[in-house]
Backbone and ligand atoms as CSV (ligand in chain L), in Angstrom:
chain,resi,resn,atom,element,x,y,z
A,1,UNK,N,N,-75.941,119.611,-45.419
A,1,UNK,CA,C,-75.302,118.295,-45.427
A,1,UNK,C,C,-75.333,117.698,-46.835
A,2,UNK,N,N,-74.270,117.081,-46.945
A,2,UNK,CA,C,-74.530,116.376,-48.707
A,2,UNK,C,C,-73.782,114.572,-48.478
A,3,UNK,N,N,-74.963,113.979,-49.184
A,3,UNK,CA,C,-75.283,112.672,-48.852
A,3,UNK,C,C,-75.173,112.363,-50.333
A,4,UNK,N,N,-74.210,111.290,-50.674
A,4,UNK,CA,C,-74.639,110.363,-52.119
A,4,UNK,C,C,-74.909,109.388,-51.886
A,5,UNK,N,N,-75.972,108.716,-52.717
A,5,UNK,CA,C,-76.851,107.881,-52.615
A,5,UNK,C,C,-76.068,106.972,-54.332
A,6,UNK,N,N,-76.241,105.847,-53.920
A,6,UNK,CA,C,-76.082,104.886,-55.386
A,6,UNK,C,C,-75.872,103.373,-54.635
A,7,UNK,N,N,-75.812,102.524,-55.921
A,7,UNK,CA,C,-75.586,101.061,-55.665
A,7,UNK,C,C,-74.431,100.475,-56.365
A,8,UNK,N,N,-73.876,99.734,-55.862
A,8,UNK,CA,C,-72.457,99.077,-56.250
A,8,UNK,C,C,-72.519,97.885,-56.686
A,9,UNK,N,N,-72.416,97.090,-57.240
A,9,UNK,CA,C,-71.699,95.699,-56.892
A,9,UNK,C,C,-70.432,95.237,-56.153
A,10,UNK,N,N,-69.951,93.940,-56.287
A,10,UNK,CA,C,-68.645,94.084,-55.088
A,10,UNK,C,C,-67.405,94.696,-56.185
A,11,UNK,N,N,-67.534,94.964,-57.368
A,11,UNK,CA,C,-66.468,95.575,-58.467
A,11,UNK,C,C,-66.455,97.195,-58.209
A,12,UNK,N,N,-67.299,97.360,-57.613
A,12,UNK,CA,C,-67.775,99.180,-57.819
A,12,UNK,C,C,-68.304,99.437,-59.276
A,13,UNK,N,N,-68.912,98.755,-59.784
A,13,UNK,CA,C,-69.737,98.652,-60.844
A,13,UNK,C,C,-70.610,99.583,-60.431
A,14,UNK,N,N,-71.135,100.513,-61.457
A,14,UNK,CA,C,-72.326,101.542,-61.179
A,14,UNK,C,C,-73.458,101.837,-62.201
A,15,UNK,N,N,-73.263,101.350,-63.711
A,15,UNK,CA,C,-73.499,101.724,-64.702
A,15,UNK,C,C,-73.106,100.184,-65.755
A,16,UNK,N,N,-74.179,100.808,-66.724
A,16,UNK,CA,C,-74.043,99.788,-68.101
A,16,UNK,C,C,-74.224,101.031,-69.342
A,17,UNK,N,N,-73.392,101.629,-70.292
A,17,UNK,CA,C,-73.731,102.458,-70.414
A,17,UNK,C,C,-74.646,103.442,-70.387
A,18,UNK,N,N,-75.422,104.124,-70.307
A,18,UNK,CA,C,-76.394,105.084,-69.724
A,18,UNK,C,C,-77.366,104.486,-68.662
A,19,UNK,N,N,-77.398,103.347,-68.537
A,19,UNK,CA,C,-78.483,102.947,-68.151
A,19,UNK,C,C,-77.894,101.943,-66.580
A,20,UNK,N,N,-78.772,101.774,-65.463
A,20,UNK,CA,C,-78.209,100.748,-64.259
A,20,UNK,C,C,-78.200,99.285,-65.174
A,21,UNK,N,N,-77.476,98.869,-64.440
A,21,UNK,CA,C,-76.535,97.428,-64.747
A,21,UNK,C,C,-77.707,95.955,-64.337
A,22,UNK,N,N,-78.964,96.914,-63.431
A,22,UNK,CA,C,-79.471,95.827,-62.547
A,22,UNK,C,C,-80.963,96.795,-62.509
A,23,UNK,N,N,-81.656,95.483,-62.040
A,23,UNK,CA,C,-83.037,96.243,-61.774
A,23,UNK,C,C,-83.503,95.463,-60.382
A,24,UNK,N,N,-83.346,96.041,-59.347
A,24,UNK,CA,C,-83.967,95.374,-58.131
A,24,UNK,C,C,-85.241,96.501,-57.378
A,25,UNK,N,N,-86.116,96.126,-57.814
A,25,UNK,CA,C,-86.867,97.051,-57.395
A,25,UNK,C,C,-86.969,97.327,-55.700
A,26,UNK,N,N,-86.474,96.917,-54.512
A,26,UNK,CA,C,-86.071,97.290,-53.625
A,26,UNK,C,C,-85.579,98.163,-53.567
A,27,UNK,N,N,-84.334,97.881,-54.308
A,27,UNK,CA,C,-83.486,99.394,-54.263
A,27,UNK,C,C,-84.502,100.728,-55.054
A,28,UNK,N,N,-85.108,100.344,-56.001
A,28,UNK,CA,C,-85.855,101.703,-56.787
A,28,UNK,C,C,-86.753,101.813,-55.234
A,29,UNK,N,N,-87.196,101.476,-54.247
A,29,UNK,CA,C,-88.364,101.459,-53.619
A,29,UNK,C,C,-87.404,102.551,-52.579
A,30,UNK,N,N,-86.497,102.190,-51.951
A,30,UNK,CA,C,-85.603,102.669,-50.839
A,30,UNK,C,C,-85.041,104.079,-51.791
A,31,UNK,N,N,-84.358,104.038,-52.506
A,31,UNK,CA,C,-83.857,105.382,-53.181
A,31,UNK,C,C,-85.084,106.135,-53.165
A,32,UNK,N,N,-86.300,105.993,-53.475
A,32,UNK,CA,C,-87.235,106.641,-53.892
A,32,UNK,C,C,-87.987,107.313,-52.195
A,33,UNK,N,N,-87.925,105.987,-51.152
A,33,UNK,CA,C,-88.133,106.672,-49.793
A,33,UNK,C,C,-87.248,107.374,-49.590
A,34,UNK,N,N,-85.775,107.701,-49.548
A,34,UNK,CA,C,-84.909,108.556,-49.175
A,34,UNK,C,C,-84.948,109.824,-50.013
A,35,UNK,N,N,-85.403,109.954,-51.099
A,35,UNK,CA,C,-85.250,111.571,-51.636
A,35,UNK,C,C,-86.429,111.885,-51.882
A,36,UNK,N,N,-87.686,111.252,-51.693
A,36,UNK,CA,C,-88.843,111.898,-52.165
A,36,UNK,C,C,-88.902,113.323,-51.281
A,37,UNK,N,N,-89.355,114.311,-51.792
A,37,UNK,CA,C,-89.664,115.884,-51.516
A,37,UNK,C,C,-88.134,116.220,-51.095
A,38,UNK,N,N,-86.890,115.754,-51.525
A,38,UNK,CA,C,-86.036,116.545,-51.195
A,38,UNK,C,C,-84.926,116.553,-52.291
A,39,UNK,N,N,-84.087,117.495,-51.833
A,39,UNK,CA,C,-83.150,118.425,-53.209
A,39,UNK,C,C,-82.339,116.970,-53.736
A,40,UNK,N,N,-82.099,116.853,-55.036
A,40,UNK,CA,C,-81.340,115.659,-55.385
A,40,UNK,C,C,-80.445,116.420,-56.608
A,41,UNK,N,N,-79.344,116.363,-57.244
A,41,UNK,CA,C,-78.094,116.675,-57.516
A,41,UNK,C,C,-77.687,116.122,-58.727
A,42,UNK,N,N,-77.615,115.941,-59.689
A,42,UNK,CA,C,-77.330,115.075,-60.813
A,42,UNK,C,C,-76.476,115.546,-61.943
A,43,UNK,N,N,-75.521,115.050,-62.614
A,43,UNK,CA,C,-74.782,115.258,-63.743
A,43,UNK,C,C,-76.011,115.402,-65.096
A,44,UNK,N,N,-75.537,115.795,-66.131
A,44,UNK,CA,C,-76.831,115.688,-67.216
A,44,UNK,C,C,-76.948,114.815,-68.147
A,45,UNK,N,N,-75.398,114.204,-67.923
A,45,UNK,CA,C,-75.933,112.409,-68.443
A,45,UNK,C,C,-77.462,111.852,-67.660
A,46,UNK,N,N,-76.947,111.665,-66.222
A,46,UNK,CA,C,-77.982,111.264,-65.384
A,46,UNK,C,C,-79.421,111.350,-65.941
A,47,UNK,N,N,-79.659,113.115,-65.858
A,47,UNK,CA,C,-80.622,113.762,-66.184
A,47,UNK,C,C,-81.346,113.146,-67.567
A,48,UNK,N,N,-80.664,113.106,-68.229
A,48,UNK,CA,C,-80.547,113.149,-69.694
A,48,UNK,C,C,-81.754,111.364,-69.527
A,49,UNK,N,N,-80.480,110.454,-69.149
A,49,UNK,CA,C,-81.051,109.277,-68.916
A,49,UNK,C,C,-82.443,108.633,-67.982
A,50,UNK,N,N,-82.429,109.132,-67.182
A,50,UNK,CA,C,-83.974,109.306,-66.464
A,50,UNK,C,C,-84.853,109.393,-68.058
A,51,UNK,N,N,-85.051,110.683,-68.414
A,51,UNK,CA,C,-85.600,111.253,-69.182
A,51,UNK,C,C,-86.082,110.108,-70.182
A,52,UNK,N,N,-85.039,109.450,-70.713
A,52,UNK,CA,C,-84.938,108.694,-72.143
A,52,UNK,C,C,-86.037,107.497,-71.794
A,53,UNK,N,N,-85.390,107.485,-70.284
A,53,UNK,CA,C,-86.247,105.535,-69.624
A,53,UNK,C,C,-87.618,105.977,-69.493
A,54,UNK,N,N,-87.720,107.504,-67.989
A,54,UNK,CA,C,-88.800,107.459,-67.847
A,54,UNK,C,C,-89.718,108.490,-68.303
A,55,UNK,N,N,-89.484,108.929,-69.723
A,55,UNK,CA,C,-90.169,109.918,-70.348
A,55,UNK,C,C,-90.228,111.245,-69.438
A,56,UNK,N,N,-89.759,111.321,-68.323
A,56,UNK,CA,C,-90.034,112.633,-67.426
A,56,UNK,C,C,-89.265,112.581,-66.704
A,57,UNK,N,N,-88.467,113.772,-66.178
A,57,UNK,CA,C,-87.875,114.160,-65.055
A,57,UNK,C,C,-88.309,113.217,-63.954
A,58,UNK,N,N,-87.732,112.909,-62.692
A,58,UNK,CA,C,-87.478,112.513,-61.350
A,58,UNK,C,C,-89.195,113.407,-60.742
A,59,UNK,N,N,-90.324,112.644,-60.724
A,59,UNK,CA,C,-91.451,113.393,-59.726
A,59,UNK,C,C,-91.044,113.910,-58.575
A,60,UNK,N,N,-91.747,114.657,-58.066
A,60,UNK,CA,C,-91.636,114.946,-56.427
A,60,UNK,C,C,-90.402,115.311,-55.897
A,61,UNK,N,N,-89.237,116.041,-56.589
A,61,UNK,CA,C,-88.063,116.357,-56.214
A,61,UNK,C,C,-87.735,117.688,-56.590
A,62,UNK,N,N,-86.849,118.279,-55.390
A,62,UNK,CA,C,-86.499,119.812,-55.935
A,62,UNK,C,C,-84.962,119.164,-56.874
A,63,UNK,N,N,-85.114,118.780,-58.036
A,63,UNK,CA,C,-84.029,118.595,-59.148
A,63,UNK,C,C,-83.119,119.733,-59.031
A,64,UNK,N,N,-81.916,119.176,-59.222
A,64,UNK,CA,C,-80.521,120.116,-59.748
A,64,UNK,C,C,-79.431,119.758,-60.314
A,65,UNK,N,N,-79.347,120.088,-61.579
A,65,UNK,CA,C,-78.558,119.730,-62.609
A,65,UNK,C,C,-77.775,120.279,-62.625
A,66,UNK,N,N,-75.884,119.719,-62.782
A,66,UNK,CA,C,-75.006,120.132,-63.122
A,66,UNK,C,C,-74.148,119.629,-64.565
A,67,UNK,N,N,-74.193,121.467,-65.045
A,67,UNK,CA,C,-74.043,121.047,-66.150
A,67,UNK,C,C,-73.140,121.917,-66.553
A,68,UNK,N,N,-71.916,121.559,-67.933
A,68,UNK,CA,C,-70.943,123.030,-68.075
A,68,UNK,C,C,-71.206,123.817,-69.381
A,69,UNK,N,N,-72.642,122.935,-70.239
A,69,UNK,CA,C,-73.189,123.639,-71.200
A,69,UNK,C,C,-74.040,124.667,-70.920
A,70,UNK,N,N,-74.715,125.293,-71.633
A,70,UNK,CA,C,-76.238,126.109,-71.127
A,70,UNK,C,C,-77.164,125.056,-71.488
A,71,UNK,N,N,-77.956,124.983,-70.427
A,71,UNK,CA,C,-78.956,123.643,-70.918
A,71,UNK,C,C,-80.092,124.443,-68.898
A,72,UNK,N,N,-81.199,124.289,-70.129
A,72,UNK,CA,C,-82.420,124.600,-69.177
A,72,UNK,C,C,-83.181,123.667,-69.330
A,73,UNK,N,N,-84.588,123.471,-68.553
A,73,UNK,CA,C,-85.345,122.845,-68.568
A,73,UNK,C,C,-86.186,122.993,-67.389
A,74,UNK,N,N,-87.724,122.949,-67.739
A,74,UNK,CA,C,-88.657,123.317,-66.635
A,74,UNK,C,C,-88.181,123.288,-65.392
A,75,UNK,N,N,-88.821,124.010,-64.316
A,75,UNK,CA,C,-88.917,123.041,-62.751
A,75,UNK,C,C,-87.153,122.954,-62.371
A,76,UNK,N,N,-86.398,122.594,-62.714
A,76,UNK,CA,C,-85.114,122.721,-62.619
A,76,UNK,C,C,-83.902,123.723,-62.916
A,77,UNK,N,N,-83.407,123.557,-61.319
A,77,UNK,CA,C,-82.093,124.605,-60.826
A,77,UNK,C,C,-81.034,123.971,-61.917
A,78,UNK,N,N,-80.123,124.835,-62.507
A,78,UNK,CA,C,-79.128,124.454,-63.385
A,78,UNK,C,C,-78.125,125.274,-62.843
A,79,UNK,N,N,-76.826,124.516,-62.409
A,79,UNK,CA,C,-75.279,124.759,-62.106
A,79,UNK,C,C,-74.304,125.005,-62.895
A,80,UNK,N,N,-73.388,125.399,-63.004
A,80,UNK,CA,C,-72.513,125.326,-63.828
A,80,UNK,C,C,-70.867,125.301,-62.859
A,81,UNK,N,N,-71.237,125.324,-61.454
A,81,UNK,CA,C,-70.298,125.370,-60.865
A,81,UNK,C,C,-70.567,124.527,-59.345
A,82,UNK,N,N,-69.971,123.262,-59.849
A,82,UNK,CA,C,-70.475,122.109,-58.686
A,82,UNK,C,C,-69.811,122.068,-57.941
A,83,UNK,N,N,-68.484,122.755,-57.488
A,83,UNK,CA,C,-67.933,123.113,-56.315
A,83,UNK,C,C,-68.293,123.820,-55.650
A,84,UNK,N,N,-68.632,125.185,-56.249
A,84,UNK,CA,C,-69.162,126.134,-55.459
A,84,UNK,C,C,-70.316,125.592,-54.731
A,85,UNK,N,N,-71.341,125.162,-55.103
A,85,UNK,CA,C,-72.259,124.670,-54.890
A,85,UNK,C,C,-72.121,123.678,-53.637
A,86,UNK,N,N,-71.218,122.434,-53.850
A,86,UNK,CA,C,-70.880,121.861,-52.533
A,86,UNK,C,C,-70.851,122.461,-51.244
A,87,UNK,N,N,-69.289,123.393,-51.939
A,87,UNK,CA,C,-68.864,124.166,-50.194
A,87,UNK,C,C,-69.889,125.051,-49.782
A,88,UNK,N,N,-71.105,125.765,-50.533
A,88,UNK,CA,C,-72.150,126.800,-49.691
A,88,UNK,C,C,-72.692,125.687,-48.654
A,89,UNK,N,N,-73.101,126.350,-47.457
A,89,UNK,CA,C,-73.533,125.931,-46.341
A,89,UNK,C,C,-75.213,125.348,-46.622
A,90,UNK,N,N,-75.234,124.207,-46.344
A,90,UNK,CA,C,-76.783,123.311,-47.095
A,90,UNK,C,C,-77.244,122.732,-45.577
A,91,UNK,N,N,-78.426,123.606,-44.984
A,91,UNK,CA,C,-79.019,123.815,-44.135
A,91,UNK,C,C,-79.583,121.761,-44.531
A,92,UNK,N,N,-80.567,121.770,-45.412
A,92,UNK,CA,C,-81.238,120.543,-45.213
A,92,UNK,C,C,-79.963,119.651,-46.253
A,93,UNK,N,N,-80.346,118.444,-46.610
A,93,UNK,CA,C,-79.723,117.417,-46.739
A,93,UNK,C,C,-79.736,117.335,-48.688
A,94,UNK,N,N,-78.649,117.513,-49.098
A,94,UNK,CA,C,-78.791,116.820,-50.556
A,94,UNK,C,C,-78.271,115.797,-50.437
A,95,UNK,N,N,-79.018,115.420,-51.860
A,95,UNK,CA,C,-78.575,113.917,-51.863
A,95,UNK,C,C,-77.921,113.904,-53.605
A,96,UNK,N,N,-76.732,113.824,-53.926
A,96,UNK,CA,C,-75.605,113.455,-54.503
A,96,UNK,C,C,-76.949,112.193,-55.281
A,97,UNK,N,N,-77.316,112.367,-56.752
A,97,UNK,CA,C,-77.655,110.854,-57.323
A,97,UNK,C,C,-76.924,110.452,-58.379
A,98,UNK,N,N,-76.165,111.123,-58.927
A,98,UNK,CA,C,-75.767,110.360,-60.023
A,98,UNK,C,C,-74.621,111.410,-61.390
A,99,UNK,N,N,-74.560,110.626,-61.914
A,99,UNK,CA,C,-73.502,109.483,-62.247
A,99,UNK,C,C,-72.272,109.620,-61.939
A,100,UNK,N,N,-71.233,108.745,-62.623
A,100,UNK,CA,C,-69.955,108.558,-61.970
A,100,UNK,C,C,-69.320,109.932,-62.104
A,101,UNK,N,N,-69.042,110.444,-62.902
A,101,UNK,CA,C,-68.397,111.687,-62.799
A,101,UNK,C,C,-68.540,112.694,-61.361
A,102,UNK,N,N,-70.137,112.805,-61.476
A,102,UNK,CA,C,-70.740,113.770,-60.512
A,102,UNK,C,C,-70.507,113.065,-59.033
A,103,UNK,N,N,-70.568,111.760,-58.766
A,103,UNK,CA,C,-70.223,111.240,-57.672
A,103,UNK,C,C,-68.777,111.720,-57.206
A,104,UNK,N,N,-68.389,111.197,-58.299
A,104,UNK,CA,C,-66.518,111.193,-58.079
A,104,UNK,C,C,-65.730,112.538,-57.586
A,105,UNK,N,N,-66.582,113.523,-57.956
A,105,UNK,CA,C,-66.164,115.331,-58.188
A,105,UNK,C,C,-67.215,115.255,-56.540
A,106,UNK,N,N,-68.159,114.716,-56.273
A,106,UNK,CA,C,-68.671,115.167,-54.673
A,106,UNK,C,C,-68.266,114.438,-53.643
A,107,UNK,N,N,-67.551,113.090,-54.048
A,107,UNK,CA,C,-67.239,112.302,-53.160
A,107,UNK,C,C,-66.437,113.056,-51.543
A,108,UNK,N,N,-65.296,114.301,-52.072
A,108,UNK,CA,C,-64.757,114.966,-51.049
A,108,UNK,C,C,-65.852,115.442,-49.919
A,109,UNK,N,N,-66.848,115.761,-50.453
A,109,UNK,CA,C,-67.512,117.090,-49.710
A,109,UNK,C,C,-68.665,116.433,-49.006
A,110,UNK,N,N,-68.524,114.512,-49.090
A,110,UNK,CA,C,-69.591,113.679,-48.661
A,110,UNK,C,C,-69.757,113.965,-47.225
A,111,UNK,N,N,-70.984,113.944,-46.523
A,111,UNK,CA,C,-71.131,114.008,-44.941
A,111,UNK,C,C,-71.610,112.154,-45.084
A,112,UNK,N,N,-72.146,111.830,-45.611
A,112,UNK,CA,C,-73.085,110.702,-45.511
A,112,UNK,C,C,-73.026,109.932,-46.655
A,113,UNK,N,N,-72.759,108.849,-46.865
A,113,UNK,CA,C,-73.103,107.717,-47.670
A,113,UNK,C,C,-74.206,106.959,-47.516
A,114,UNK,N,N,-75.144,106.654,-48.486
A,114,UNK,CA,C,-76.389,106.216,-48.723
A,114,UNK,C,C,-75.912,104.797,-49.768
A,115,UNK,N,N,-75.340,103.850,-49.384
A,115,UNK,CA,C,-74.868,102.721,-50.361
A,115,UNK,C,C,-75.699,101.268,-50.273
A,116,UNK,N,N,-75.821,101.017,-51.708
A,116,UNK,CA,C,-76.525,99.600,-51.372
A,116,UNK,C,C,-75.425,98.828,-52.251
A,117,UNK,N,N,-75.434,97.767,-51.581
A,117,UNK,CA,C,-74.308,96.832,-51.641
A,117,UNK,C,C,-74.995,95.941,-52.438
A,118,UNK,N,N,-74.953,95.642,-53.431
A,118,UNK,CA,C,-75.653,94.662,-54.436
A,118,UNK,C,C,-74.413,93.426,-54.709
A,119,UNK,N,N,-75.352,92.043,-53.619
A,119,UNK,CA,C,-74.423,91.302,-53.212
A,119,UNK,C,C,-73.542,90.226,-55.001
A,120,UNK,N,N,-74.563,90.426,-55.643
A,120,UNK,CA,C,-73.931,89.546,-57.126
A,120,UNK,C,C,-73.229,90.018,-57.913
A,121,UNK,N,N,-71.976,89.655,-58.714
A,121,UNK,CA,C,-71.291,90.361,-59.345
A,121,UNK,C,C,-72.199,90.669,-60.835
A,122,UNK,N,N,-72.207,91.637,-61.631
A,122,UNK,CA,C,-73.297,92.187,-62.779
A,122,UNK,C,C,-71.617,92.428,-63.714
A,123,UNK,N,N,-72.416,92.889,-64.785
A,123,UNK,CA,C,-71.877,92.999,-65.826
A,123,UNK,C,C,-72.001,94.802,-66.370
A,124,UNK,N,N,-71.148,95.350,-67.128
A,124,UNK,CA,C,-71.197,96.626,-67.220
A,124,UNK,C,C,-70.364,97.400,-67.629
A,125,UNK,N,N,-69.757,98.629,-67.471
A,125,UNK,CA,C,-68.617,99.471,-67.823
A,125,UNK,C,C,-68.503,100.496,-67.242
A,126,UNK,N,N,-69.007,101.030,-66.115
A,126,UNK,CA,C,-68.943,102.350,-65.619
A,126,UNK,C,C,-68.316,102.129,-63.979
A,127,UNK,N,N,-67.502,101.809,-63.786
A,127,UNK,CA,C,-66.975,101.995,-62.226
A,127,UNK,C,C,-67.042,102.561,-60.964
A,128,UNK,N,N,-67.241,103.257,-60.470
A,128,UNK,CA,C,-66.844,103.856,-59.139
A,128,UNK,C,C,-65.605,103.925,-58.582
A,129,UNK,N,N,-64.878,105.112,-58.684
A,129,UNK,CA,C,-63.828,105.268,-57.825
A,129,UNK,C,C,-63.762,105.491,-56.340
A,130,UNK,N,N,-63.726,104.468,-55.294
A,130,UNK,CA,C,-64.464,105.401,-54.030
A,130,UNK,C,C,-63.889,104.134,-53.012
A,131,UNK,N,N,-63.106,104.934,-51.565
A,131,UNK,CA,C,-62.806,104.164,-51.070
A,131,UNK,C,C,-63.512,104.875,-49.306
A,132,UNK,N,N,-63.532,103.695,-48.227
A,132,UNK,CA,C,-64.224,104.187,-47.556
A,132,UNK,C,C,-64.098,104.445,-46.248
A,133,UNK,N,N,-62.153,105.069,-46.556
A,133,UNK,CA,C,-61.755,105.005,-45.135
A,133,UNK,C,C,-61.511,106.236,-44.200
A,134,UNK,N,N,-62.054,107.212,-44.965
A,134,UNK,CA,C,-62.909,108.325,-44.193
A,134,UNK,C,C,-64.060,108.212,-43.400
A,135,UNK,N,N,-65.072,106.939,-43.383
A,135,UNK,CA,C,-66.124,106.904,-43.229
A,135,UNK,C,C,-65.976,105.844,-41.959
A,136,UNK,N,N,-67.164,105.651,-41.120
A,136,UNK,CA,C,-67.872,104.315,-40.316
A,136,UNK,C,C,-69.377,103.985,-40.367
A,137,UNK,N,N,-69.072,103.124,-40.550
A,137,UNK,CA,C,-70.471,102.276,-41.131
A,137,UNK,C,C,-71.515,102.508,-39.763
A,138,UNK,N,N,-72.464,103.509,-40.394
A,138,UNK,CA,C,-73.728,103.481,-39.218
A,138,UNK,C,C,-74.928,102.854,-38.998
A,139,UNK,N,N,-75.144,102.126,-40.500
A,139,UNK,CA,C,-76.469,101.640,-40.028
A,139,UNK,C,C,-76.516,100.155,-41.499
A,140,UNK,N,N,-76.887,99.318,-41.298
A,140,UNK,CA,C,-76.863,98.277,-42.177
A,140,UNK,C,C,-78.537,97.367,-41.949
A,141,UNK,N,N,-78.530,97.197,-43.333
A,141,UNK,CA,C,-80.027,96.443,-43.302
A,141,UNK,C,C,-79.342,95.373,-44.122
A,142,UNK,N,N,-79.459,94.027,-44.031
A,142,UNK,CA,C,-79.294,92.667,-44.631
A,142,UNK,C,C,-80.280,92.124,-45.362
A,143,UNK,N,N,-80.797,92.779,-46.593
A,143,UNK,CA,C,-81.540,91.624,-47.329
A,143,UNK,C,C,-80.692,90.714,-48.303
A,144,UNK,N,N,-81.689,89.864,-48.416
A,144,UNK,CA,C,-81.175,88.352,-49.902
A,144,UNK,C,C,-80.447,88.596,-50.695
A,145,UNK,N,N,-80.807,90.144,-51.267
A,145,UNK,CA,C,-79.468,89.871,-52.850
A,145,UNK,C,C,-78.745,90.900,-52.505
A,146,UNK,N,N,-79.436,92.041,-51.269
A,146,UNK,CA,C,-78.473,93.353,-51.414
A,146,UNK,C,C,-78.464,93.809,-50.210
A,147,UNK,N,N,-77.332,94.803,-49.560
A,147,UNK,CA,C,-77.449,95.527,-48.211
A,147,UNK,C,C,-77.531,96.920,-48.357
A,148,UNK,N,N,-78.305,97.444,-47.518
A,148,UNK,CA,C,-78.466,98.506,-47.571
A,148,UNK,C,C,-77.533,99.344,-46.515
A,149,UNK,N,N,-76.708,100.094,-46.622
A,149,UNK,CA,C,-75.984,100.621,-45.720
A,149,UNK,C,C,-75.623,102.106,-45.380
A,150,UNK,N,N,-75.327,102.721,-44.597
A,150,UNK,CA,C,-75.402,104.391,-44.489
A,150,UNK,C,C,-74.032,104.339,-43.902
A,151,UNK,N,N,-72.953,105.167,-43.794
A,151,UNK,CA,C,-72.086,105.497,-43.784
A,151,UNK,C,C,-71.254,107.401,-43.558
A,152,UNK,N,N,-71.093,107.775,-42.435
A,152,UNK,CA,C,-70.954,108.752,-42.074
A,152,UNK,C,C,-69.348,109.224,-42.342
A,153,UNK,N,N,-69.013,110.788,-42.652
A,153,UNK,CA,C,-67.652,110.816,-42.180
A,153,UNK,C,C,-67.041,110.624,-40.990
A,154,UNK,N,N,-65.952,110.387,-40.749
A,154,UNK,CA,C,-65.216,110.014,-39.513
A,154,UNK,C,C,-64.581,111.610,-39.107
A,155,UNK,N,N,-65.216,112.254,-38.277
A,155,UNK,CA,C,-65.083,113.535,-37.604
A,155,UNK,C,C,-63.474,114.191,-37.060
L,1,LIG,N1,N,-75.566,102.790,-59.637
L,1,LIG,C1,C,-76.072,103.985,-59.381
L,1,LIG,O1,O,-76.569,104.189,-58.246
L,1,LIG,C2,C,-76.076,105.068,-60.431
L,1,LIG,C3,C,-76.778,106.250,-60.213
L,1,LIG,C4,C,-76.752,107.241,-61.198
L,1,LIG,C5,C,-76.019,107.033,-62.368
L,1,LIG,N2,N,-75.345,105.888,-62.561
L,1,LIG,C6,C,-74.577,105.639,-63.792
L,1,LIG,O2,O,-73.618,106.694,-64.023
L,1,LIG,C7,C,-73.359,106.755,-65.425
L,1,LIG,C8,C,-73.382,108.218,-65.879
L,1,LIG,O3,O,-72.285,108.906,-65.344
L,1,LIG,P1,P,-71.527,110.056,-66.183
L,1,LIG,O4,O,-70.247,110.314,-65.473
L,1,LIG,O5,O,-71.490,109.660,-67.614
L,1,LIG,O6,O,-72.495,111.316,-66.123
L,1,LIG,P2,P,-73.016,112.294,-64.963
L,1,LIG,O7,O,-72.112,112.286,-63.780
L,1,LIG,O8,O,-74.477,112.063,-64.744
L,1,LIG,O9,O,-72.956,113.717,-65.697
L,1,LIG,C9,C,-71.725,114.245,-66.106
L,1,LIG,C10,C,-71.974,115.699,-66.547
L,1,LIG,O10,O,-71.849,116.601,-65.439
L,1,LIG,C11,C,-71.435,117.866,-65.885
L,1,LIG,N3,N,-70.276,118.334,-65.109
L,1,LIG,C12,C,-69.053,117.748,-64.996
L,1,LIG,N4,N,-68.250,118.463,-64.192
L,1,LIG,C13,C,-68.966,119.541,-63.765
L,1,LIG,C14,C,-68.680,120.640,-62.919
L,1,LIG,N5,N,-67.483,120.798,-62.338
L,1,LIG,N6,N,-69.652,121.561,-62.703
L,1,LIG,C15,C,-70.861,121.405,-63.279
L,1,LIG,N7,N,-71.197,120.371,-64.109
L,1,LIG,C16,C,-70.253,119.455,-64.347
L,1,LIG,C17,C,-71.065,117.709,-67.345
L,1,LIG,O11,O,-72.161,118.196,-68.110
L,1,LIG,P3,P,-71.953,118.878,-69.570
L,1,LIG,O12,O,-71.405,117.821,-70.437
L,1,LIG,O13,O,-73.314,119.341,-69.937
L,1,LIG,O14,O,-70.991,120.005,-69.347
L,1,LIG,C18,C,-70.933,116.199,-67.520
L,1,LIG,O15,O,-71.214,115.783,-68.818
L,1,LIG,C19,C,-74.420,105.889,-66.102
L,1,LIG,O16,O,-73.858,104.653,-66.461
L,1,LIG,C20,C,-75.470,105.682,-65.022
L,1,LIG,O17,O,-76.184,104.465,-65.173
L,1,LIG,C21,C,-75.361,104.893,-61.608
């Protein structure tokens, strides 16, 4: 199954250059319950950026980088072919994290949306292309500044 996970504003704002637009530590708390010990998916901007903020790779995750350079690095699976990769049959659940490119190129092959709705408009430059009428909204949590919401394909 392949699940992307990210946060929006109501613009589809996703990004401030390299870096999130917003810091709500809720959301770092919830992203972090949903992929801890499991496979997570990333462009090597992404990668790259983790790195810069938090001096280290993503803890506690089977990491996988897609990338169209040669680029290695400990502990981490490296792709060079993120389609292929989609369509093989994925017994447990990835989770799609980041960035816009890599979203945008998995968005087809989504089973599940993992979206938090970050209710204030922010400031930024990186968009989201993504509309959501393949999908029905399965599960919604209502907090103060943001919603948390899951979103399935429509079968
Ligand atoms: N709001 C959120 O939840 C959230 C989450 C994560 C990231 N973001 C934001 O997203 C932005 C970064 O997005 P981005 O688009 O610049 O970078 P990205 O999606 O992280 O990485 C793009 C890289 O993926 C590789 N790639 C592209 N097509 C590929 C393919 N077909 N097969 C294999 N690899 C491929 C390329 O690597 P090479 O150049 O090495 O070939 C490309 O440079 C930042 O602003 C970040 O803050 C937001």
């Amino acid at each position: 199954m392949i699940s992307l996970i990210f946060a929006t504003d109501p613009n589809h704002l996703i990004g401030k250059d390299n870096d999130l637009p917003w810091n709500y530590s809720e959301d770092l708390k919830y992203f972090k319950a949903k992929t801890l010990n499991k496979t997570v998916l990333m462009g090597l901007e992404t990668f790259n950026s983790i790195l810069s903020i938090n001096g280290k790779p993503l803890p506690r995750r089977n990491l996988v980088v897609a990338s169209l350079e040669p680029f290695s690095y400990p502990n981490v699976t490296v792709i060079d072919d993120l389609f292929k990769y989609l369509k093989q049959p994925h017994e447990e659940e990835i989770f799609i994290i980041g960035g816009k490119t890599i979203y945008e190129l998995s968005f087809p092959y989504a089973d599940r949306l993992y979206i938090t709705h970050i209710k204030k408009e922010h400031k930024g430059n990186v968009y989201l292309n993504f509309n959501l009428d393949e999908f029905t909204l399965v599960s919604e949590d209502i907090r103060e500044n943001l919603i948390f919401a899951v979103y399935e394909r429509l079968k």
